[in-house]
N, C-alpha and C positions, 0 to 999 in steps of 0.2 A: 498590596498589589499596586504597578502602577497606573498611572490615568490612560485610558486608551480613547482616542478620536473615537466621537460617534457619527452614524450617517454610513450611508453605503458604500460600499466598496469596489473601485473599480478594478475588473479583472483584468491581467495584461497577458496570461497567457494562454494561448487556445486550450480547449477540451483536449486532454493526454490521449491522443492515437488520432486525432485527428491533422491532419497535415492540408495547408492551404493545398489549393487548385491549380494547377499549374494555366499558366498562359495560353491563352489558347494563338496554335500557329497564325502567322500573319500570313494570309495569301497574296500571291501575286493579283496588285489590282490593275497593273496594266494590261494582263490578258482578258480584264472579263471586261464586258462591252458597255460603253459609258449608260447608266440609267437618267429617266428623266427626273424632276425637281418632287413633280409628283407621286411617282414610284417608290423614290427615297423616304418621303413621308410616309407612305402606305406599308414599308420595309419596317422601320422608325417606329412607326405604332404597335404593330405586331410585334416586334421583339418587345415594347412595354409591356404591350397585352402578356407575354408571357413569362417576363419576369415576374409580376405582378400575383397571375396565377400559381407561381414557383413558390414565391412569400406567402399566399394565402394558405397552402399545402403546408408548407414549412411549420407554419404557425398553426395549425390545427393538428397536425403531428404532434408536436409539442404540447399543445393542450392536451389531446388525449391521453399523451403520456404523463405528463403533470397528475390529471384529473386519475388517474392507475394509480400513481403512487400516494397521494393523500390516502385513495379509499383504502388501499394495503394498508398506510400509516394510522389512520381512525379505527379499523378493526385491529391493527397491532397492540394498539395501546390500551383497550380493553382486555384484552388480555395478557398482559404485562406482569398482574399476579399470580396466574396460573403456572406461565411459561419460564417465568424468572427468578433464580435465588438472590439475585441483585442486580441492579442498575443504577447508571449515575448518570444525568444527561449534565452535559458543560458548556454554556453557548461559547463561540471562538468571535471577537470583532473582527479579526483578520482569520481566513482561509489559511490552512494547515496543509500542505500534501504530502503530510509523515509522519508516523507516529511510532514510536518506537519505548518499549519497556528499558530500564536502566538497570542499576543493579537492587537489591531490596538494600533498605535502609535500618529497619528496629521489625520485632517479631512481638506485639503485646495479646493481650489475653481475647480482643473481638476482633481484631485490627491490624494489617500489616501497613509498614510506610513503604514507599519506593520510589524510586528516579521516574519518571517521565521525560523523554525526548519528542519536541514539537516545535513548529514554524510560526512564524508569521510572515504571510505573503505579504505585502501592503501592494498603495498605487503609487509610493512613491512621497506620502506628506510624511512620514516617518520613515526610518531607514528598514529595512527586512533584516529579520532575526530568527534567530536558533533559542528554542526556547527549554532550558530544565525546570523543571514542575516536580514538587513533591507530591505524590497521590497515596491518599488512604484506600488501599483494598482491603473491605468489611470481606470476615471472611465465610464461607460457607454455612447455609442454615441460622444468620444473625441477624439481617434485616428482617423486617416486617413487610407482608406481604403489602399492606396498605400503605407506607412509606414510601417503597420503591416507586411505585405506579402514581406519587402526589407527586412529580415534579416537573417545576417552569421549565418550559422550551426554550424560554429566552434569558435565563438568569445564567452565572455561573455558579456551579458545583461547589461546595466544601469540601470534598475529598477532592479538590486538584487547585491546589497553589504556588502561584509562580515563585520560584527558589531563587533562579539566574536569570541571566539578557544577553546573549553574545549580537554582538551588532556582526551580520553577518555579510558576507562581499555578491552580494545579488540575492536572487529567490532562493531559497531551502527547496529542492524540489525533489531533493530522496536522501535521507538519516539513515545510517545503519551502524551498532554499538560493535566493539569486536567482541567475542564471544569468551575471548580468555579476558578482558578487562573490559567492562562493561560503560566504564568510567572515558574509555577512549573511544569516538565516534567519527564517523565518516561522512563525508554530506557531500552532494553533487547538486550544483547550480549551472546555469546556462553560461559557461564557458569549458575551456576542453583539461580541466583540472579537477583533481579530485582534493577536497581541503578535509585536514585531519586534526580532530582538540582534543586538547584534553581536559573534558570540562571543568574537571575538579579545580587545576589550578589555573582557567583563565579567569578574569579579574569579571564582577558584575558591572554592565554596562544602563547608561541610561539612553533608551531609546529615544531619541530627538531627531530633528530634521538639521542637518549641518555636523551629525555628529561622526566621528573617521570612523568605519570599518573597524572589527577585532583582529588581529594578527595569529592565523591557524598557527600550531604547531610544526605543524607543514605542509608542503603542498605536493603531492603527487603531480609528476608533468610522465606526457608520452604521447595524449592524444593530439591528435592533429585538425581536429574541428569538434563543435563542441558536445560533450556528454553531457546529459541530464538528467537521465532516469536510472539507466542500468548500473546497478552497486550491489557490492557484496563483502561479505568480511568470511576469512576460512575459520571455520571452527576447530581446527587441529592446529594450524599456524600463525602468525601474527604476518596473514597477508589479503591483499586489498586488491578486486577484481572490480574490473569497467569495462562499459563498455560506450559506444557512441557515431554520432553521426559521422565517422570517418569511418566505418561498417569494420571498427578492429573493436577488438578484445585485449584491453590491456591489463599485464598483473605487476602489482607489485611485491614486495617485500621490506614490513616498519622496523624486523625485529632488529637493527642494530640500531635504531631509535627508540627501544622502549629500554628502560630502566626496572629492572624484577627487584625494587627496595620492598624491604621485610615491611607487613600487615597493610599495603597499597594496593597490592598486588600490581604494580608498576606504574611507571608513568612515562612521560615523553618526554626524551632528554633536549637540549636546545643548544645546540652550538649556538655563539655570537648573535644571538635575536632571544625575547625575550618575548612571554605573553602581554598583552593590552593591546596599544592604538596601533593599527596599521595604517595602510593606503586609502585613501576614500571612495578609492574607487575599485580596485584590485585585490585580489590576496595577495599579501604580501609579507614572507616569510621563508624559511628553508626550505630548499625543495631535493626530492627525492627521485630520481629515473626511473626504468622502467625493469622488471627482471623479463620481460617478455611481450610480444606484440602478434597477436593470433590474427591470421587475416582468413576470413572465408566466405563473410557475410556479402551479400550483394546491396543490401542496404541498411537505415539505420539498425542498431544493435539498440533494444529495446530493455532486457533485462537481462542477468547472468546470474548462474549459481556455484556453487562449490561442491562437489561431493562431499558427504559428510566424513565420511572416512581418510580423504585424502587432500592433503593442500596442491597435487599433482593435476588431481582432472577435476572440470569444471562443465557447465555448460551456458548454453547462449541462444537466446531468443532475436529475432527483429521483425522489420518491415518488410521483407522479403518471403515471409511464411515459413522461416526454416526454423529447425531447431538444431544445433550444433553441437556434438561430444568433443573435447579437446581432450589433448594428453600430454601435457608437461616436458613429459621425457622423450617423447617420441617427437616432436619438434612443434613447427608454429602452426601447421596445417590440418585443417578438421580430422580428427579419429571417425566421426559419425558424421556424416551429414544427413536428416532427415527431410526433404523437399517436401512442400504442399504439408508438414505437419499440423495445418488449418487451411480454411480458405480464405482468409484471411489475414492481415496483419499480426501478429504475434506480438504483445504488451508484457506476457510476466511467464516467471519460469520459477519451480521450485523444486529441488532435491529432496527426497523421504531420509529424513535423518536416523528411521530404527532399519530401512530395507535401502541398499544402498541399489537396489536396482529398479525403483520405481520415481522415475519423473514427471510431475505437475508442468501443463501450460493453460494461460490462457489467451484468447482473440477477442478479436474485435468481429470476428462472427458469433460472437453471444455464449459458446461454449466452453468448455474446459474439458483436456483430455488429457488422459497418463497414459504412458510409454513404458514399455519393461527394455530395457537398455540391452536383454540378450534377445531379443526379438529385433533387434535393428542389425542392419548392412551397412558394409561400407558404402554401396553405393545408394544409401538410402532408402532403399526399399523395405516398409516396416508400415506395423497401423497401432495404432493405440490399442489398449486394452479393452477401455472405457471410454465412451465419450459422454459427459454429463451437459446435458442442457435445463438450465433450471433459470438462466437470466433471459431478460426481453432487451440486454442493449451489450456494449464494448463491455470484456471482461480485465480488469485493471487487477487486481489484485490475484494472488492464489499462495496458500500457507499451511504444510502440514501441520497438524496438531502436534505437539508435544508429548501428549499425556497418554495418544492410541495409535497404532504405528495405521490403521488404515481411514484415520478420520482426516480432514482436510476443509480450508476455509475458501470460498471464491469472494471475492467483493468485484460491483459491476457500476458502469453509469444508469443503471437503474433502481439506484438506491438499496438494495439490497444488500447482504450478507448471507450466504448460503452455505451451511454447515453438512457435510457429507459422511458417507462411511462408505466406501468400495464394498468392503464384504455383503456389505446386502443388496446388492444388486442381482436380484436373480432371485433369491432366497423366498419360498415358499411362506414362510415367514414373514419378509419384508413385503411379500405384495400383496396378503391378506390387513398388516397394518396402516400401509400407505394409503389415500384417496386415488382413485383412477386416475385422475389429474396428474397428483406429485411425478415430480421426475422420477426416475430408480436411484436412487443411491440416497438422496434426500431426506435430512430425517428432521432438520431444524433451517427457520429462516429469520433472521432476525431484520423487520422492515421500520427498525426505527430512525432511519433516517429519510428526509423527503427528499435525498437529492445525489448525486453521484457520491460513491465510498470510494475515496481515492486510496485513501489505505488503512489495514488492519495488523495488528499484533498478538501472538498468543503470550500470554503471560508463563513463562518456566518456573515460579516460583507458585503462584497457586494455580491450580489443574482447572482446564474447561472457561478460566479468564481472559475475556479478548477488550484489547482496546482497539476502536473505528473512528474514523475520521473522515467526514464526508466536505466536500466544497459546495457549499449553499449558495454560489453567486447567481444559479441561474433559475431559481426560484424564489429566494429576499433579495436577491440583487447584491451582494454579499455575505462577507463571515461564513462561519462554518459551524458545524457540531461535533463533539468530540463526546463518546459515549464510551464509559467502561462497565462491562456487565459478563452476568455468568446465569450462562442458564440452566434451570432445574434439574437436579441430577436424577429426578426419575423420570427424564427424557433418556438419557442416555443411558443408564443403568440396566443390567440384565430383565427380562420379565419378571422371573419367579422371584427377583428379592423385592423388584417394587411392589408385586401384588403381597409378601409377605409384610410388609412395611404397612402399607395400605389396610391390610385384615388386622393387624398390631393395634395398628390408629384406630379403627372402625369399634374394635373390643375396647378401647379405652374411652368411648365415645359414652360406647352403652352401658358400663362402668360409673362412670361419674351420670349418666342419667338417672341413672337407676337410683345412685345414693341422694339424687337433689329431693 
């Protein structure tokens, strides 16, 4: 692996949903009546006094929520054996804000390999990068319970080695693989482009300070100011959804750029440009238009999804509190508009890929709520299903499961991870097992990270495997943690076969006592 600067890391971009303060208006100072030298002073002090006061709140806010999260993090890790069939902690020196599973690689007898897609943010001493990493996923019932639960917070991981380097044209600030070639990915940085590689054949780069940018594949153009966050790739077609601070939704279409060559499962073709050195400051490479331009949002477009079923309809999160249905065919203007779908900002949005009628969001009012798409109007008028409140800060992440059509992931700036099931909310059953406390739906938390989870991935190749990725800057003052784990399958498992499993073990206990 290569040598990574040590030393802290300076952050440069604000907390994800948090947006500066606007100006406050300039009044007219010639209506109001001239003050004396001394009044100015007296004015002058008092506003210190209360900034001052502002800072001290600030900061004690901050501790208390620091001081939450440790105690969660110290009682987590004690229990790490219990709660876990495996974990892998991997310190990051640079901040990650994406993490995304690749295609699998080799199938052996304890052990699967596979892609890993990851960032490095930097301050700027080295260039920012797109990072491919080979990761060992030990598979189910193989680790040992005491193995898992021995590991440095601060070292990295053996099961996760960096493979490639793309030198990338600013921050990595959302990865997302396409779904029919896993090997092709998507990434959005703070300009109004969406840049596309194809990792396999771009060239390994060595990260240095002075070194030129990698040259994408291609470049998606259409927005008009810049996108950052909102990315998607459709799962039925080879097309590419964004969204951005120009409060549009734009879509694209790769597929008469992809190549379907036999046992690749395709690649990206390249007119007149070639992968390696670009611009040193820009992407710079083929660019592709737009197949469409949805407008309806009032402000930024925060995140977007695709229905699973259809490359046609999509939908769309932002800063405005809306949640947005489109429909392809029917033209550029919202099919659904949902107003107030939070009371606040709107950061992430998720499609249920087994029920094409049930949509994930989440806010920056600490919740997460699902939607049944036949329960909405055109003109908006609708409520969620559910509304889950299990985090204390901004909800940044939200991801069905793969493996259960009504399980579901949140991750929040409260370091958390919270693992759900709809169907038992309510359930006579789920409220004699839950604590009065837990939320409803709540069946698992995973609080190993000290510090906001900016983003999470379920693994489609082994069941119940998530990788997390949290940005550490505001507790080490940099770096990140990057965790992949699976937890205990007689957490989620029906009753009657854990406790049959359980009385199994407990007889084979009294079995071998008996003959010592």
């Amino acid at each position: 692996m290569e040598s990574q600067p040590q030393g802290p890391v300076v952050k440069k971009k604000e907390t994800r949903g948090r947006k500066p303060k606007p100006k406050e208006d300039k009044k007219d100072e010639s209506a109001k009546p001239k003050e004396g030298k001394k009044a100015q002073q007296q004015h002058q002090h008092q506003h210190q006094q209360q900034q001052q006061q502002q800072q001290q709140q600030q900061q004690q806010q901050q501790q208390q929520q620091q001081s939450a999260v440790d105690d969660k993090y110290t009682q987590w890790k004690t229990l790490v054996p219990v709660l876990y069939d495996w974990l892998a902690n991997h310190n990051l020196v640079w901040p990650s804000l994406s993490c995304r599973w690749g295609p699998q690689l080799e199938q052996a007898t304890y052990k699967n390999r596979q892609r890993l897609y990851l960032s490095e943010q930097t301050d700027g001493s080295v260039p920012n990068t797109l990072v491919i990493a080979n990761c060992e996923v030990v598979k189910p019932r193989v680790a040992a319970a005491e193995h898992i639960s021995q590991f440095n917070e601060e070292a990295r991981s053996p099961f996760v080695k960096k493979f490639k380097t793309i030198i990338h044209p600013g921050e990595v600030n959302r990865i997302r693989e396409l779904p029919q070639n896993s090997k092709i990915v998507a990434t959005h940085t703070d300009s109004p482009d969406v840049l596309i590689w194809d990792v396999e054949a771009q060239p390994n780069r060595h990260a240095v300070l002075g070194a030129t940018n990698s040259r994408p594949d291609l470049i998606l153009t259409g927005h008009q100011d810049n996108a950052e966050f909102a990315l998607a790739m459709c799962p039925t077609e080879p097309y590419v959804l964004s969204g951005g601070k120009d409060k549009s939704v734009v879509l694209w279409s790769i597929q008469d750029h992809i190549s379907t060559s036999a046992g690749s499962g395709g690649s990206i073709t390249k007119q007149n440009s070639k992968p390696g050195e670009g611009n040193d400051k820009t992407a710079d490479g083929p660019s592709v238009g737009p197949r469409g331009v949805y407008i309806g949002h009032e402000d930024t477009v925060e995140d977007v999804a695709f229905c699973p079923s259809s490359a046609q309809e999509f939908c769309s999160v932002g800063d405005d509190s809306c949640l947005i249905l489109w429909d392809a065919r029917v033209g550029s203007s919202p099919a659904v508009k949902v107003e107030k779908a939070h009371n606040a900002d709107l950061h992430c949005v998720d499609w249920n890929p087994h029920d094409d009628n049930l949509i994930l969001t989440g806010s920056a009012d600490n919740s997460v709520r699902m939607f049944d798409r036949r329960n909405l109007t055109s003109n908006g008028v609708g409520s969620p299903i559910y509304k889950f409140e299990g985090h204390r800060a901004a909800v940044l992440c939200v991801q069905w499961s793969p493996d259960k059509s009504s399980v579901f992931g949140s991750s929040a700036e409260d370091g958390l991870l919270n693992i759900w099931d709809h169907e038992k909310v309510g359930k006579k059953v789920e409220r004699a097992a839950r604590s009065p406390s837990s939320p409803p739906g709540l069946f698992f938390q995973h609080a190993g990270h000290r510090d906001k989870v900016v983003d999470f991935h379920w693994n489609a190749f082994d069941p119940w495997t998530i990788v997390s990725v949290s940005d550490d800057c505001d507790t080490t003052g940099g770096g990140g943690t990057l965790q992949i784990w699976r937890m205990s399958d007689l957490i989620y498992r029906p009753e009657e076969e854990v406790l049959a499993e359980l009385e199994k073990f407990k007889s084979h206990v009294v079995s071998c006592a008996s003959k010592a």
